[in-house]
C-alpha positions as CSV (number, residue, x, y, z in Angstrom):
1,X,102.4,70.4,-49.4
2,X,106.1,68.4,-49.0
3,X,105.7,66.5,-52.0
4,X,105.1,69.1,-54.1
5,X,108.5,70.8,-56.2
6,X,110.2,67.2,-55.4
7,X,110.7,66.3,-59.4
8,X,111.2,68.0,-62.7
9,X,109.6,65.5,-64.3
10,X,106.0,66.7,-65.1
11,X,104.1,63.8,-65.6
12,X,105.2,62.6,-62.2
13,X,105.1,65.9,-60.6
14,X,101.4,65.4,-61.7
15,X,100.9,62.8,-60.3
16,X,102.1,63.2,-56.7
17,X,100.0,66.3,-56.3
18,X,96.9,64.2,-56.8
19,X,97.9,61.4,-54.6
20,X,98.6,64.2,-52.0
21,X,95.2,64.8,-51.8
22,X,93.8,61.3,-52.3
23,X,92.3,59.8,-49.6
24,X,92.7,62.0,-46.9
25,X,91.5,65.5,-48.4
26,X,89.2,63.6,-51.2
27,X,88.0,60.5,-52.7
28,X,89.5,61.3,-56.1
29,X,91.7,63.8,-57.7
30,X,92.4,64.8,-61.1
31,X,95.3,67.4,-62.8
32,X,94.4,68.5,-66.2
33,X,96.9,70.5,-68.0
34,X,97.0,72.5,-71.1
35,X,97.6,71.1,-74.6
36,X,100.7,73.3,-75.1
37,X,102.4,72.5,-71.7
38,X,102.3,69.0,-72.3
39,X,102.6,68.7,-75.8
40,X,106.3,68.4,-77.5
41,X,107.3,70.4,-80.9
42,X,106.8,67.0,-82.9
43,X,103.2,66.4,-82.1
44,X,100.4,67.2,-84.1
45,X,97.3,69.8,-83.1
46,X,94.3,68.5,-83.3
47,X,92.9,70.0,-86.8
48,X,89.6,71.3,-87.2
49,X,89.7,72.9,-83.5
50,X,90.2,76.2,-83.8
51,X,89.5,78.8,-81.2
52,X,89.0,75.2,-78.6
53,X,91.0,74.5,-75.7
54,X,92.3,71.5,-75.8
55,X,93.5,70.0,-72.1
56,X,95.0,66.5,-71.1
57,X,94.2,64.4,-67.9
58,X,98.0,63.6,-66.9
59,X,97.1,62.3,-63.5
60,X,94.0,61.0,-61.4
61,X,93.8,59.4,-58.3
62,X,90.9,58.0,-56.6
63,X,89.6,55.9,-53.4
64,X,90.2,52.0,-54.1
65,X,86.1,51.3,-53.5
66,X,85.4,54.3,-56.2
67,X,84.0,52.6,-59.1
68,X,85.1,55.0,-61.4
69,X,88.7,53.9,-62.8
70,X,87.4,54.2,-66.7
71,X,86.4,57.6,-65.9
72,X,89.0,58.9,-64.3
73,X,91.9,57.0,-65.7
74,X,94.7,59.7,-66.7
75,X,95.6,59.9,-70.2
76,X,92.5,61.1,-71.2
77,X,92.0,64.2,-74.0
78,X,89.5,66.4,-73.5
79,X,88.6,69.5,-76.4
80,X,86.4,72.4,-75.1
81,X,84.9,74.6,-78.0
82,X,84.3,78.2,-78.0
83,X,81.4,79.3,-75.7
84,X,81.3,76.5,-73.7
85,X,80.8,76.0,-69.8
86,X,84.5,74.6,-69.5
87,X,85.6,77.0,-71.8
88,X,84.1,79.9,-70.0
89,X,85.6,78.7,-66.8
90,X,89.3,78.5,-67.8
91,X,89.0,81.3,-69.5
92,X,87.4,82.9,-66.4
93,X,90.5,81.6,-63.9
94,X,87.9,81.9,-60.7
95,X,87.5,78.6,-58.9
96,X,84.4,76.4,-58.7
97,X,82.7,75.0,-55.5
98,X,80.3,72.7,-56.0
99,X,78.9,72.0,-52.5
100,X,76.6,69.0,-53.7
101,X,75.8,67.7,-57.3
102,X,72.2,67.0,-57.2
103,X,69.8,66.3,-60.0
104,X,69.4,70.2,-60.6
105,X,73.2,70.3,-61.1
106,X,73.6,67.3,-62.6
107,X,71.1,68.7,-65.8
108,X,72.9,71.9,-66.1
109,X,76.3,69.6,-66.7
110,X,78.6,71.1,-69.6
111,X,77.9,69.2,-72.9
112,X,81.1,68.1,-73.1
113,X,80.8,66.4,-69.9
114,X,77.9,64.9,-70.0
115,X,77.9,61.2,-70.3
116,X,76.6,58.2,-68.0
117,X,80.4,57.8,-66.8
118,X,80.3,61.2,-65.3
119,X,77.1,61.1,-64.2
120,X,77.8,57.8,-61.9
121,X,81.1,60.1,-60.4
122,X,79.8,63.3,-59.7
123,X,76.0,62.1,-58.8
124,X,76.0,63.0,-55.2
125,X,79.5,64.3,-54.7
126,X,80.8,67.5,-53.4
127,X,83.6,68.8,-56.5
128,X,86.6,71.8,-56.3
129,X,87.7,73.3,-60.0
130,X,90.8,75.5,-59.1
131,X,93.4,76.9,-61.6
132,X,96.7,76.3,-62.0
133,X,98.6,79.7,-63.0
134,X,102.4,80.5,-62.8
135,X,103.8,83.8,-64.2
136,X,100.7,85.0,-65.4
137,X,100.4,81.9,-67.6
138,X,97.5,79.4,-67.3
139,X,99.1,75.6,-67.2
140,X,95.2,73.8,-66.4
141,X,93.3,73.0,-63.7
142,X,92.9,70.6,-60.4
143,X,89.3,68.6,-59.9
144,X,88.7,67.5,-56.8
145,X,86.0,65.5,-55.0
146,X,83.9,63.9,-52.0
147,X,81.8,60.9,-52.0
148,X,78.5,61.5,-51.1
149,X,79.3,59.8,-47.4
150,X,81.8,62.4,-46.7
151,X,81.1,65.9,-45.3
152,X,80.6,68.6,-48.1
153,X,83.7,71.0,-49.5
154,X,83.3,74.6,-48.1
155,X,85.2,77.9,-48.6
156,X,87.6,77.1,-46.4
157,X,88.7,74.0,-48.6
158,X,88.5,76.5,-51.6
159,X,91.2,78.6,-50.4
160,X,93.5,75.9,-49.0
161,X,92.9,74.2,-52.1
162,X,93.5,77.8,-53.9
163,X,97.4,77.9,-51.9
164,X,97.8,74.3,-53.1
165,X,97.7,75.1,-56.4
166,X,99.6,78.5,-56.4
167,X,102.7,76.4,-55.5
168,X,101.7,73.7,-57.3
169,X,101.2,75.5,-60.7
170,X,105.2,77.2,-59.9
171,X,106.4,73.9,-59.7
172,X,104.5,72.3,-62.9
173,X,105.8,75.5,-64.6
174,X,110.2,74.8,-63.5
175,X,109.2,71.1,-64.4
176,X,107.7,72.2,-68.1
177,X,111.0,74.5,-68.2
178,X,113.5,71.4,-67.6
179,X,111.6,69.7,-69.7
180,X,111.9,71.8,-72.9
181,X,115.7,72.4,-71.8
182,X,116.4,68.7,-72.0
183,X,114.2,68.0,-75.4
184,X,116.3,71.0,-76.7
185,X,119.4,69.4,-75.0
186,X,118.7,65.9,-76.5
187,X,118.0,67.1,-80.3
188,X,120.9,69.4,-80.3
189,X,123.4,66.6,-79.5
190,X,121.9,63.4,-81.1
191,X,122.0,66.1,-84.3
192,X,125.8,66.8,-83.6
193,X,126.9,63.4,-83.0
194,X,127.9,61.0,-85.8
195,X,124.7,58.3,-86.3
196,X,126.6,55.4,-88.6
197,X,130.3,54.4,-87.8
198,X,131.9,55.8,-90.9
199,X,133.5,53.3,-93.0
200,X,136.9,53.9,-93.8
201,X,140.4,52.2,-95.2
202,X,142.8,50.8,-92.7
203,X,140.8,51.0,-89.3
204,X,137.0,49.7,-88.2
205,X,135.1,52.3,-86.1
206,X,132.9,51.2,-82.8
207,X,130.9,53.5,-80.7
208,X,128.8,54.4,-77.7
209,X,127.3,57.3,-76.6
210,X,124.9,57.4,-73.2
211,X,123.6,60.8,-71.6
212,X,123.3,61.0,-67.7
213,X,120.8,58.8,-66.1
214,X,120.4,60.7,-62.9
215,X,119.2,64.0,-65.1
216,X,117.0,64.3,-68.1
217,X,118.9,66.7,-69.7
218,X,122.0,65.5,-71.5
219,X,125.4,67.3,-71.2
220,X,128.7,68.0,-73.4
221,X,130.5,65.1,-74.5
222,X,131.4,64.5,-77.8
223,X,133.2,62.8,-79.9
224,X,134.2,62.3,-83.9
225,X,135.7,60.6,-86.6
226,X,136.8,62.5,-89.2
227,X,138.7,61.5,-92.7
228,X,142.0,63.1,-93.3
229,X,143.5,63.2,-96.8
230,X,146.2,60.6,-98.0
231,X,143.8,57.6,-96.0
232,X,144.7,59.1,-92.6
233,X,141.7,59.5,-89.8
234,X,141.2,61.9,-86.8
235,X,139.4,60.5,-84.1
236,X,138.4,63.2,-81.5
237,X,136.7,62.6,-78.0
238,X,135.7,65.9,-75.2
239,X,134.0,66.9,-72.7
240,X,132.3,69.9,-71.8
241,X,132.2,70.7,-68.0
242,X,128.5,70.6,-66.9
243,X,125.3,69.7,-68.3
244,X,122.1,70.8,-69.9
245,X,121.3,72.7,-72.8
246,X,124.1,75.3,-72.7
247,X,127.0,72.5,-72.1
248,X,125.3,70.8,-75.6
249,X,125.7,74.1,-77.3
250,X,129.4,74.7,-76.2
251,X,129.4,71.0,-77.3
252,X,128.4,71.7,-80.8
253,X,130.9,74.9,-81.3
254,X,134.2,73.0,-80.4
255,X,132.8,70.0,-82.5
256,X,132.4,72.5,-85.3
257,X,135.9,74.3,-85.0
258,X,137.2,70.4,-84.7
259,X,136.1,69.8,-88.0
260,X,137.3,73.0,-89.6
261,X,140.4,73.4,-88.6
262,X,140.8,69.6,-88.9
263,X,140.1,70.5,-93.0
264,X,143.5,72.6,-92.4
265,X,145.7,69.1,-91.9
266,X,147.2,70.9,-88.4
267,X,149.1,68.7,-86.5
268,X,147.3,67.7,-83.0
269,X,149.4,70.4,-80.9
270,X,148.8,72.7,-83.5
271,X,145.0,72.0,-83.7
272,X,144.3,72.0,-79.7
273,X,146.5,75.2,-79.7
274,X,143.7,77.3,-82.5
275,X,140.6,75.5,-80.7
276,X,141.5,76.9,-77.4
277,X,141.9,80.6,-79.5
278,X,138.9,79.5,-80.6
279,X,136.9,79.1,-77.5
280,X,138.4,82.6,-76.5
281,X,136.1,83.9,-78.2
282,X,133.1,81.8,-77.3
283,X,132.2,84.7,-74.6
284,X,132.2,82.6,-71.5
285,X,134.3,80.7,-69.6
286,X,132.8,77.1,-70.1
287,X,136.3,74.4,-69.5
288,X,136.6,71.4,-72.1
289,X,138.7,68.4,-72.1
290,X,139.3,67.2,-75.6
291,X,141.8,64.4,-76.7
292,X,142.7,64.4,-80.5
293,X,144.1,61.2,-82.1
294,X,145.6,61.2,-86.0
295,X,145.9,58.0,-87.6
296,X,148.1,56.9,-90.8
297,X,147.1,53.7,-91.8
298,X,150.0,53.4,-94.5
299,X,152.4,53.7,-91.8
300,X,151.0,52.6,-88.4
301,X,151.7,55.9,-87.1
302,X,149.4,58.1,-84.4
303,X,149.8,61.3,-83.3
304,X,147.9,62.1,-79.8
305,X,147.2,65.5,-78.1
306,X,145.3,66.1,-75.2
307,X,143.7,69.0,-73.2
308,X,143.6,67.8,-69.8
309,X,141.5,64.5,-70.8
310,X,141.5,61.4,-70.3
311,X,144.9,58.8,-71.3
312,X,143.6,56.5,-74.1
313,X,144.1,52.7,-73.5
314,X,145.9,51.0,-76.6
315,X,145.6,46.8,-76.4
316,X,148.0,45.4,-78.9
317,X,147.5,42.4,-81.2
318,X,149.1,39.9,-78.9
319,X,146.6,41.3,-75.9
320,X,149.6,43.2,-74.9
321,X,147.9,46.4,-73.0
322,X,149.0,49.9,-72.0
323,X,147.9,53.0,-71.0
324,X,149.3,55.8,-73.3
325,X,151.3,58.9,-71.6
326,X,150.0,61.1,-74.1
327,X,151.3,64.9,-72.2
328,X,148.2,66.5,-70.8
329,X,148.0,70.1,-71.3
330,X,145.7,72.3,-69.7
331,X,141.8,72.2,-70.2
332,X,140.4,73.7,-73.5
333,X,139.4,77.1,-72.4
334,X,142.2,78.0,-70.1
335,X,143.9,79.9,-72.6
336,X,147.9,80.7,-73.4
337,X,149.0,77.2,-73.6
338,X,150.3,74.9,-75.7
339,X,149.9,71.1,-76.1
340,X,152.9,68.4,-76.7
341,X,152.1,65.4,-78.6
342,X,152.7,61.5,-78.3
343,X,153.9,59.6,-81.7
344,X,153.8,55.8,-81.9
345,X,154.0,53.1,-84.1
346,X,151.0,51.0,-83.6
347,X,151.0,46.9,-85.4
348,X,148.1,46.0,-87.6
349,X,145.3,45.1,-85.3
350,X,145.7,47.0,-82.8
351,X,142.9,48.1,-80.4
352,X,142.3,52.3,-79.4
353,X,140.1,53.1,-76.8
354,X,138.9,56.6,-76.0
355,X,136.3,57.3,-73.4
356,X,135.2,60.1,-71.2
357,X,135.6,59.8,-67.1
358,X,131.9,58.5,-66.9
359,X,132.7,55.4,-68.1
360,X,135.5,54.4,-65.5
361,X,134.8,57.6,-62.5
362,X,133.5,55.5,-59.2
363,X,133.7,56.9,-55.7
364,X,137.1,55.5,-54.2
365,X,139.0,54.4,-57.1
366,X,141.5,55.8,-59.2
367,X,140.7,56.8,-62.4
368,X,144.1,55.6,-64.1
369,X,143.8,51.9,-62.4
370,X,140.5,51.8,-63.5
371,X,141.7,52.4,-67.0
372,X,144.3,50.1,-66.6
373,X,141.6,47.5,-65.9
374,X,139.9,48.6,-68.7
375,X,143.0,47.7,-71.0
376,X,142.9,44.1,-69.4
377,X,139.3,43.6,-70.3
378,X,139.9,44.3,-73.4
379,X,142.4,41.8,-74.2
380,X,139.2,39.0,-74.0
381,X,138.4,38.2,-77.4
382,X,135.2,39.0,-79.3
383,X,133.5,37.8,-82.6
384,X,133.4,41.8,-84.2
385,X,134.4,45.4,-82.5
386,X,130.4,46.3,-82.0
387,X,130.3,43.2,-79.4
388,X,133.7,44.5,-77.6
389,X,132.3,48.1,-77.0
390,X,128.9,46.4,-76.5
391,X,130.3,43.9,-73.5
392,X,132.5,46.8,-71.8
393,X,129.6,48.8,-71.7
394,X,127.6,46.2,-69.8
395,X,130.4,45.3,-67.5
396,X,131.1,48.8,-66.2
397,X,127.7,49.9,-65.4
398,X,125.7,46.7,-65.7
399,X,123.1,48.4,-63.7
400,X,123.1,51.3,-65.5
401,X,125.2,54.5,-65.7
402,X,125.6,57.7,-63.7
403,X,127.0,60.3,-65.3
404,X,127.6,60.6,-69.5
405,X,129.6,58.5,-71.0
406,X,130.9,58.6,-74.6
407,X,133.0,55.7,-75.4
408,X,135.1,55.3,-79.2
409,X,136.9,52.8,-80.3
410,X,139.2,52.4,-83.0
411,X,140.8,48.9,-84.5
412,X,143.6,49.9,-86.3
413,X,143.9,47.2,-89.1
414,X,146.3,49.5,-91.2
415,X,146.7,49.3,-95.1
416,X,149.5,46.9,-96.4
């Protein structure tokens, strides 16, 4: 019963409830869910099934001297038509106990089961059926079973077997929950964030975006490049505080307001200033940090604004590097502030970085040094933009990352 509620993942969740029982309960172990708890928006119903209950063997376990592994191998699809034994029993939702599979039993075996493979498994054994239901809702259904050598299952098994699945089935149900939330999650941001570096006059664009790899669900950084009239280029980068699908969805209305009131030419004080009236509005009181950059290639000017973010690391030319003290106003969200601004004049290829805090946050070190080395790095020279962003991506987490991280980089090349 410890393992069980352990992961949100549901495939694995699966999986270590059958192994719970495997070998010292039974010989083998199966967890069959439903077709529409395991099945994502994008897959296809089977056709031609209608009124059938389609269910999906996503985990099996069984004793190493069982000579059964084709049969119970997981992955297996299984379609149970109207009127059916297996139908009848998961419609039904009482258990099974199957004492002994003799001959008798063996010819009275459901249609759709009925095949030399499952013959060799059950011939002999003693088998447990039981539901798995969570908030009224039916997810599947566990098998479990005794070689022949073993003492027989008897009601007492049935109803431990019965309390095992109760809690089971609760935490198959959070695990299908987190699940959808981080599909949703996923979909939502990958359709809010830019796909192809935009091409544009005066400056080369260089990305990378990561979501968290100690959680499925991916949270609210953002980021954006967006063309300015007379050649000039905003280049935006945030962070929503948290993660899941509701941080994605804060995500996606500051994004939006970025754009729009980026169509209004505002200056960077001036635009942080209406998105944080903006996020008034929003009806909760979800923080943002959010950095906004304007770029004039004609004249090698930037203006820079930020709400409580991160500085941006600027690596001239000559390899020259510095960490820009852009004034940092309060978080978006706060509310009743405003936002001073940094202008510079930046020499034709020059380097931009803009990153969120999971590319450079480690336990112990200052986030400023960190960025600092950063701006060193940086200075090492590379055959194209893509393979700088692409080698500082592998230095800083070269074992992977921890927490999202949304990296942009800018060259700015200017226009003569």
């Amino acid at each position: 019963m410890r393992g069980i509620g352990t992961t949100l993942d549901l495939k694995r969740q699966a999986g270590q409830l059958a192994g719970l029982a495997v070998p010292g309960f039974a010989d083998f172990a199966s967890v069959h869910l439903c077709d529409q708890v395991v099945a994502s928006e994008d897959d296809l119903a089977p056709q031609g099934l209608e009124g059938a209950v389609v269910m999906h063997r996503v985990a099996a376990v069984h004793h190493e001297d069982l000579d059964c592994r084709e049969e119970l191998r997981p992955g297996k699809t299984f379609v149970y038509t109207t009127g059916t034994a297996m139908a009848r029993f998961l419609a039904e939702s009482e258990p099974v106990l199957i004492p002994h599979v003799g001959d008798e039993v063996l010819q009275q075996l459901p249609a759709e089961l009925d095949s030399p493979a499952a013959r060799l498994v059950l011939k002999g054994s003693s088998v447990l059926l039981v539901h798995l239901v969570a908030h009224g809702g039916a997810l599947g259904f566990l098998v479990f079973g005794r070689k022949p050598d073993r003492p027989a299952f008897v009601a007492a098994d049935l109803t431990a077997c019965e309390e095992v699945a109760a809690r089971a089935a609760v935490a198959l149900h959070n695990a299908r929950i987190h699940s959808d939330e981080a599909t949703a999650s996923a979909v939502l941001q990958r359709s809010l964030l830019p796909t192809q570096p935009p091409r544009l006059p005066g400056v080369e664009i260089a990305y990378r975006y990561h979501p968290s790899s100690r959680t499925t669900q991916v949270g609210g950084d953002w980021f954006d490049v967006i063309p300015l009239p007379g050649h000039r280029v905003g280049l935006a980068i945030g962070d929503v505080a948290g993660h899941g699908l509701h941080a994605a969805v804060v995500m996606g209305q500051l994004r939006t307001a970025v754009r729009t009131l980026a169509t209004l030419d505002l200056p960077p004080g001036r635009l942080l200033a209406q998105l944080d009236a903006f996020a008034q509005h929003l009806g909760h009181t979800q923080l943002a940090t959010f950095l906004f950059c304007v770029y004039d290639p004609t004249t090698g000017r930037s203006t820079l604004a930020s709400a409580g973010h991160l500085p941006p690391v600027l690596v001239g030319p000559d390899g020259s590097n510095e960490l820009l003290k852009v004034p940092v106003g309060a978080p978006i969200g706060v509310g009743s502030v405003t936002f001073d601004t940094l202008e510079l004049l930046t020499d034709p290829g020059s380097l931009l970085l803009l990153c969120t805090d999971g590319l450079v946050e480690t336990r112990g070190q200052d986030i400023e040094e960190a960025l600092r080395a950063l701006g060193r790095r940086l200075t090492a020279q590379h055959s194209s933009l893509e393979d700088t962003c692409e080698a500082l991506m592998r230095h800083q987490h070269p074992d992977g990352h921890h927490d999202d991280i949304t990296v942009l980089m800018a060259r700015l090349n200017g226009i003569p």
